[in-house]
VEXDREN-2710 file (C-alpha; in Angstrom, 1 decimal):
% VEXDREN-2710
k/r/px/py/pz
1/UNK/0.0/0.0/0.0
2/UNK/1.3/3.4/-0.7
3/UNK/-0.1/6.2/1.2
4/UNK/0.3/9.7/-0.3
5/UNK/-0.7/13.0/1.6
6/UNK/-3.1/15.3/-0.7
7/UNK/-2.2/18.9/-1.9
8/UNK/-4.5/21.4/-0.1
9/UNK/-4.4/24.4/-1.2
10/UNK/-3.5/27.3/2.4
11/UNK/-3.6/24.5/4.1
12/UNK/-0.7/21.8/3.8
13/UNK/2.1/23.8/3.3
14/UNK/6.1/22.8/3.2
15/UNK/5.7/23.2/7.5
16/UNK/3.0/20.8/7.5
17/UNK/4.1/18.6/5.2
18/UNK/7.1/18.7/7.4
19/UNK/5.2/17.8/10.7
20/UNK/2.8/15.1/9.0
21/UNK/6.0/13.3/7.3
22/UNK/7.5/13.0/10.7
23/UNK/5.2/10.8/12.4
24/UNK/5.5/8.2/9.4
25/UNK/3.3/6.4/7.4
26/UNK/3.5/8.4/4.4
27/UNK/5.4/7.4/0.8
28/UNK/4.5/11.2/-1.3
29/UNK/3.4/14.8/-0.8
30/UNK/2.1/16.8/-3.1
31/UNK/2.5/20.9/-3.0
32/UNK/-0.3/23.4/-2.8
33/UNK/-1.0/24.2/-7.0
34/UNK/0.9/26.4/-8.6
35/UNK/-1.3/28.8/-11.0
36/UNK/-0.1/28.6/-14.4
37/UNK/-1.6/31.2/-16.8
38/UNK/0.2/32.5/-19.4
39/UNK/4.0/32.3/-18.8
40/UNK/6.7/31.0/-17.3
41/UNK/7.0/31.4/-13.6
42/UNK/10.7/32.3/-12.2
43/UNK/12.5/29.5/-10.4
44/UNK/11.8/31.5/-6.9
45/UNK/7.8/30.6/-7.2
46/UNK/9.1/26.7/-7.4
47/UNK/11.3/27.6/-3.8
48/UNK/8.6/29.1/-2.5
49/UNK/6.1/26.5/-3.1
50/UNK/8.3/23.7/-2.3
51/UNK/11.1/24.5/-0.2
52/UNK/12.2/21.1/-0.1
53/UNK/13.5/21.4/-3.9
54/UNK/16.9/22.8/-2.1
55/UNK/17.2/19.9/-0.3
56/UNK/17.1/17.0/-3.2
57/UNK/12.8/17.3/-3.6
58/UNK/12.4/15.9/0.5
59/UNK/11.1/16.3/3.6
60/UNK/13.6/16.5/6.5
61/UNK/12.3/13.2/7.3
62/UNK/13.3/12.1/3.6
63/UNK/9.3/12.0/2.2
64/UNK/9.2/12.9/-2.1
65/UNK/7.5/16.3/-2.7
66/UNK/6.4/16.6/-6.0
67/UNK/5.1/20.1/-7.5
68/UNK/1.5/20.5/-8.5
69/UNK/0.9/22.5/-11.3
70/UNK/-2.6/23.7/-12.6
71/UNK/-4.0/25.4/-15.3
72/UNK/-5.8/25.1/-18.8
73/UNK/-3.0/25.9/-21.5
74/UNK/-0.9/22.8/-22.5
75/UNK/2.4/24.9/-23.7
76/UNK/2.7/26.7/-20.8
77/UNK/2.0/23.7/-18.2
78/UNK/4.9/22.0/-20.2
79/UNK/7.5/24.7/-19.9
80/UNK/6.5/24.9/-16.2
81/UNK/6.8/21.4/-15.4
82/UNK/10.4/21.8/-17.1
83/UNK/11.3/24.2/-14.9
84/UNK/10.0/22.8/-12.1
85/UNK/11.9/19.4/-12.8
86/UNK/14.8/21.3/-13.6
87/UNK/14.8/22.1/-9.9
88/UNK/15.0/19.0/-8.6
89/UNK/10.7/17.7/-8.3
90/UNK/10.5/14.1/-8.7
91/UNK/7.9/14.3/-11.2
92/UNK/5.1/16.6/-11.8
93/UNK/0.8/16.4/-10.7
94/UNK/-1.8/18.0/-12.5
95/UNK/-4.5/19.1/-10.9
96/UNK/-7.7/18.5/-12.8
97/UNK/-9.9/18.3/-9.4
98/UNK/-9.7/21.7/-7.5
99/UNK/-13.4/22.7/-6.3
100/UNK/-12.7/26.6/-5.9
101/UNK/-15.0/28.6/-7.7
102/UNK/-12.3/31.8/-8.7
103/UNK/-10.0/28.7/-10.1
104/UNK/-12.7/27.4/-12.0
105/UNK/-13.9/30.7/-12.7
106/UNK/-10.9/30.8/-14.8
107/UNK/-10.5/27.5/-16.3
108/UNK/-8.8/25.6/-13.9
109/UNK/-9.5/22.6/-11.6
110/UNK/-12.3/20.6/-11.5
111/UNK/-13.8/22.7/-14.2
112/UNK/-11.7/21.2/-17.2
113/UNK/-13.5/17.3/-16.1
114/UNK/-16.4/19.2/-19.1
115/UNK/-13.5/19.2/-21.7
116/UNK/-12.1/15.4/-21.8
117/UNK/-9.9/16.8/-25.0
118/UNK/-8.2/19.3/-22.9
119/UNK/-7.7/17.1/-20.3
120/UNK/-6.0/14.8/-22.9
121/UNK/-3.8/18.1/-24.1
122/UNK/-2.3/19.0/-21.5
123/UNK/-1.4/15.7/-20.0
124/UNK/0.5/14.8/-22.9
125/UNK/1.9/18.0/-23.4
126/UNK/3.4/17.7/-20.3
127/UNK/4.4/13.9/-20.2
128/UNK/6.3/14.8/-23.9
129/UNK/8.4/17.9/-21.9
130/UNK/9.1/16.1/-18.6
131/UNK/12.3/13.6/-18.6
132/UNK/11.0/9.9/-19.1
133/UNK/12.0/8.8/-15.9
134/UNK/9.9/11.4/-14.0
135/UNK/6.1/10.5/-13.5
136/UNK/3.5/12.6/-14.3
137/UNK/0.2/12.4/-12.4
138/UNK/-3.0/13.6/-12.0
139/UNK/-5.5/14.0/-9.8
140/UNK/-9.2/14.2/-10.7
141/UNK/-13.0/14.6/-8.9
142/UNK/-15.9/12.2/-10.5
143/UNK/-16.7/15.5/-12.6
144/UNK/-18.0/18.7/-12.4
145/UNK/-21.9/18.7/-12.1
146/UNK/-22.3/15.1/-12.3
147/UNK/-20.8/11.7/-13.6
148/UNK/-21.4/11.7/-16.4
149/UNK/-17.8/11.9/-17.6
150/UNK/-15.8/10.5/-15.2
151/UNK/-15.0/7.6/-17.1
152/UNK/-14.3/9.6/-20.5
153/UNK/-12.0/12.2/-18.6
154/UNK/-10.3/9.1/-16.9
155/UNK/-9.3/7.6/-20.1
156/UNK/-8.4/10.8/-21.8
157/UNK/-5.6/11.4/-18.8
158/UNK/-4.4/7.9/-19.3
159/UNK/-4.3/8.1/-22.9
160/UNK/-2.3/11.2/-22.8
161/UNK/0.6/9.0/-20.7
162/UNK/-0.5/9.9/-16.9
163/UNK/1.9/7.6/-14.8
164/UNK/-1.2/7.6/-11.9
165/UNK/-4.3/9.0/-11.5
166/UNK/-5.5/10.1/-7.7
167/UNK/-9.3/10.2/-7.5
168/UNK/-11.5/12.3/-5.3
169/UNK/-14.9/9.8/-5.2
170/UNK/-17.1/13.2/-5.6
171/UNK/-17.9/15.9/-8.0
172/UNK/-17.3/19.5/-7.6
173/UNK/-20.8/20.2/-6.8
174/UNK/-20.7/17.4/-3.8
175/UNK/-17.9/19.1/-2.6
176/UNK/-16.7/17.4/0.8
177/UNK/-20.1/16.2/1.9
178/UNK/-20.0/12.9/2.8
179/UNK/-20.7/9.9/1.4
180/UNK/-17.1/9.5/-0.9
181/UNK/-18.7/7.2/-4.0
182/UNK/-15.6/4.9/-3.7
183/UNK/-17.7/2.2/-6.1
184/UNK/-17.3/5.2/-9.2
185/UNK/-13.2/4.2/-8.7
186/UNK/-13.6/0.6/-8.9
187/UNK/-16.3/1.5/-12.3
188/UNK/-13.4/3.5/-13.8
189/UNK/-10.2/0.8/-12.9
190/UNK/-12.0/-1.6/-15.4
191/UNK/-11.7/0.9/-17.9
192/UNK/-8.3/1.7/-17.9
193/UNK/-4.8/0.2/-17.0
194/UNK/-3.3/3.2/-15.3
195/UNK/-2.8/2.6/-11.5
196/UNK/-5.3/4.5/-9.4
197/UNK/-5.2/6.1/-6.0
198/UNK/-8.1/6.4/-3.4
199/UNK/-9.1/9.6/-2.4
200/UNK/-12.1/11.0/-0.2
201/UNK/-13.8/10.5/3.2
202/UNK/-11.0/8.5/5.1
203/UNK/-10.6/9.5/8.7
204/UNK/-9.6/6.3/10.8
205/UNK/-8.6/2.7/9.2
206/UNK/-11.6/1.4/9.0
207/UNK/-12.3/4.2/6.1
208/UNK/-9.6/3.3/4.5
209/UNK/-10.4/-0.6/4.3
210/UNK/-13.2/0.3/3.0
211/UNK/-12.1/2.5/0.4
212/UNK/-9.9/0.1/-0.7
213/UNK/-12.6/-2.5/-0.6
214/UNK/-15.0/-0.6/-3.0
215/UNK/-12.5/1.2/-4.9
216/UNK/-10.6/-1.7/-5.8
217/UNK/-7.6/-0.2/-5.2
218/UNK/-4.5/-0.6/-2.7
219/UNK/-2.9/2.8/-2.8
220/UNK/-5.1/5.6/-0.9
221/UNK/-4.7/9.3/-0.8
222/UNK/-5.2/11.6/2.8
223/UNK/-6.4/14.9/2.8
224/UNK/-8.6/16.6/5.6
225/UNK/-8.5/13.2/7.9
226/UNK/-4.5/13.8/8.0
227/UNK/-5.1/17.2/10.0
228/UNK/-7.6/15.7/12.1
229/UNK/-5.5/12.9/13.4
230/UNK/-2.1/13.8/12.0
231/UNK/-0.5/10.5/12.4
232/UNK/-3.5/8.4/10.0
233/UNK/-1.2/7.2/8.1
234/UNK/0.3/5.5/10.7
235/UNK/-2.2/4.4/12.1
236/UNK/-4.0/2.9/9.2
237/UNK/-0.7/1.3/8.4
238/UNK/-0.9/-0.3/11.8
239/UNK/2.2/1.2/13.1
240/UNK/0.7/3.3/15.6
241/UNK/-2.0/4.5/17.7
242/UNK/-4.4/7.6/17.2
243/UNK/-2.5/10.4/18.8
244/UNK/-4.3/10.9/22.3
245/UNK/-5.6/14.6/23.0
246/UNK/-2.2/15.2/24.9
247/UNK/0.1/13.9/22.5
248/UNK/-1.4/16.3/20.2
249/UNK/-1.5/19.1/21.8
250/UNK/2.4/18.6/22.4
251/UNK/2.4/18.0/18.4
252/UNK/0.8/21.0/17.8
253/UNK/3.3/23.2/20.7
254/UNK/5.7/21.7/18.4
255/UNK/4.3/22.5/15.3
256/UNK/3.9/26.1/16.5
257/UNK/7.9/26.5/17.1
258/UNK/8.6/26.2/13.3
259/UNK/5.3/28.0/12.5
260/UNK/6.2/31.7/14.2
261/UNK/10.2/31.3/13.8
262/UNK/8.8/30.6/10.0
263/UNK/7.9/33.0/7.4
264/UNK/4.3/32.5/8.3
265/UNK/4.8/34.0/11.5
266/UNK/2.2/36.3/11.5
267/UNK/-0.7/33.9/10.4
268/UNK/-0.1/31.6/13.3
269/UNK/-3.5/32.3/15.0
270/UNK/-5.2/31.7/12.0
271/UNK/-3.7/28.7/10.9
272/UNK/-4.2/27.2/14.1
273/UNK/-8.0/28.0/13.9
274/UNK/-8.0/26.4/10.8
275/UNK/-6.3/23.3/11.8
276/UNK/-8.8/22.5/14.7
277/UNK/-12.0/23.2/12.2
278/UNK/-10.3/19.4/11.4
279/UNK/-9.2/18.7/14.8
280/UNK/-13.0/19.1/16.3
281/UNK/-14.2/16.4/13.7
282/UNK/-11.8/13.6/15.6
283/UNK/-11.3/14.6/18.8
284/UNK/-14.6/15.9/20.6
285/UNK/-12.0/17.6/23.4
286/UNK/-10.7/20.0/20.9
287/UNK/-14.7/22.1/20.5
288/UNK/-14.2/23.2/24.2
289/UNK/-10.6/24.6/23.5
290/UNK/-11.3/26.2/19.9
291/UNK/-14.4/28.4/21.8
292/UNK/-11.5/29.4/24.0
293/UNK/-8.8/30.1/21.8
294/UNK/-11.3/31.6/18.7
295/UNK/-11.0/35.1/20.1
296/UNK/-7.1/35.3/20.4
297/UNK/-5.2/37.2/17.8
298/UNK/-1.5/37.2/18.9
299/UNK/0.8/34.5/18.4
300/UNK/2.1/34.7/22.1
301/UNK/-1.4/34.4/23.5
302/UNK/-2.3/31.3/21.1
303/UNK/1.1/29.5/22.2
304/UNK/0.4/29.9/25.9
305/UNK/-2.5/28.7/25.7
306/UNK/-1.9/25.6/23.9
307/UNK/0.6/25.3/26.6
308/UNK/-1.3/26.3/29.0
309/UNK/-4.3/23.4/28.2
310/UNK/-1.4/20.8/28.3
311/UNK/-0.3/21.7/31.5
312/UNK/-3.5/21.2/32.9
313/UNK/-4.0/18.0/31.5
314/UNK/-0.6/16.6/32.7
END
C-alpha cells in the first residue's frame, strides 16, 4: 500500500508537510497548485512552493514532494513542469480536481473534467516535456456537475501517458459532503490500466479498508482526515496508535515552534483555527478549547494557551 498526503491548497504547506512526514506512514506529498496562466514562472515561485527542492525534492524526514501545477494551456503547463523538474521535483501532478469557484472561474481545476480533449492536451503536453524517468500524475473529482464523464476524462488522462491517477470519489458540486462514492473508482479501474489512488472520506482505518474494498484499489490518498489525526497514516498502516488529545496538543506546541520562527509567523492564530476546524471532527475535546482560543489574535497568547491546556491536562 502506498499512502500519499493530498495537496490542499493554504492549508498543507512545506511546514505541515514537514510535521505530518515525521510521524511516518507516508510514501508522497504533493504541494499546494501552482497557477499557471500565461508564462513562465521564475525559479523562486518553485522555492517558494516547495522548499524542499533545495534539499534533493524531501522532507527533512526524507518523504518525495512533488510540484503540482494547474492550469488550462498545455504549452505553458509543459515549460512549467520543465522548470519545475529542472529544480530537482520528482515528477510533476496536475491538478484536474480543485473545487474553488475563482479557479474554476478561470478555467482551472475541476472545471476542465467538461473538456475530456483538454484534459488529454495538457497531460501529454506535459508527459512529452518532462524527462521519461519522472512521473506525471494527476489527480481528478468524478466530474463537475455530475458523472457523467468521469470515465471519459479518466481515459483521456491515461491516454495522454498519466503515470497515476488520484481520485477524489465526488464531483465539484458534492464538494466534501459525505458519502465518498468509492464504487465510481472501482467502475473506472475496469476501464483503464493506469494505476489508481483512493481519495475522499478517510478519517480512521476502518475508512480506509473500506475505500480500498469498494474502490478496488491498494494505494489511498489523505487529505482533511491527516489534520484531524495527523498520524492516519500510521495508524492505518498499523504502526501506531491515534494520537491521544495530549500527544497532540504537544504536536501541535511543536508544530507552532517552526510555524512563528517561520515566514508565516504572522498567520499563526489563523492557521491554528484552521487546523482544529479538522481537529474538532476527531477529537470531541478539541470544541471546548477552539471556543476558548477563537477570540485570540496574537501568536504569544495562542502558544500559551496551547501550553497552558497541556499543562492542565498533565
Amino acid at each position: 500500500m502506498k499512502i500519499v498526503l493530498a495537496p490542499m491548497e493554504g492549508v498543507i504547506d512545506h511546514l505541515m508537510r514537514h510535521m505530518l512526514s515525521s510521524l511516518g506512514g507516508i510514501d508522497l506529498c504533493m504541494t499546494e497548485f501552482v497557477r499557471i496562466v500565461d508564462q513562465k514562472l521564475p525559479e523562486r515561485v518553485y522555492y517558494r512552493y516547495c522548499p524542499e527542492l533545495h534539499h534533493d525534492g524531501k522532507t527533512p524526514t526524507g518523504v518525495p514532494v512533488r510540484v503540482q501545477l494547474l492550469g488550462q494551456d498545455p504549452d505553458w503547463l509543459s515549460e512549467n513542469a520543465v522548470v519545475a523538474t529542472s529544480l530537482g521535483s520528482p515528477g510533476i501532478d496536475l491538478n484536474f480536481g480543485c473545487p474553488a469557484p475563482l479557479v474554476n472561474r478561470n478555467k482551472g481545476g475541476a472545471i476542465l473534467l467538461k473538456e475530456p480533449e483538454t484534459l488529454y492536451k495538457i497531460v501529454t503536453a506535459v508527459r512529452a516535456a518532462v524527462p521519461s524517468h519522472l512521473p506525471v500524475t494527476a489527480k481528478m473529482r468524478l466530474g463537475y456537475e455530475d458523472k457523467s464523464l468521469a470515465i471519459e476524462s479518466a481515459q483521456a488522462l491515461a491516454s495522454g501517458g498519466a503515470s497515476e491517477i488520484a481520485i477524489h470519489a465526488r464531483t465539484k458540486s458534492e464538494g466534501y459532503k459525505p458519502p465518498a462514492y468509492w464504487d465510481w473508482i472501482a467502475q473506472i479501474k475496469k476501464q483503464i490500466d493506469t494505476p489508481l489512488i483512493a481519495n475522499g472520506e478517510i478519517w480512521n482505518p476502518e475508512d480506509a479498508k473500506r475505500c480500498q474494498q469498494q474502490s478496488n484499489c491498494e494505494n489511498i490518498m489523505l487529505g482533511r482526515g491527516a489534520l484531524a489525526v495527523p498520524n492516519l497514516a500510521a495508524w492505518i498502516r498499523g504502526s501506531a496508535n491515534k494520537l491521544t488529545w495530549n500527544e497532540l496538543l504537544t504536536l501541535m506546541l511543536e508544530y507552532s515552534k517552526y510555524e512563528i520562527e517561520g515566514d508565516k509567523g504572522l498567520y499563526y492564530t489563523n492557521r491554528i483555527k484552521q487546523w482544529f476546524v479538522y481537529i474538532k471532527q476527531q477529537y470531541p475535546e478539541a470544541n471546548d478549547f477552539f471556543r476558548e482560543i477563537r477570540v485570540i489574535k496574537k501568536a504569544d497568547e495562542m502558544y500559551n494557551a496551547i501550553n497552558q491546556k497541556l499543562l492542565t491536562l498533565s
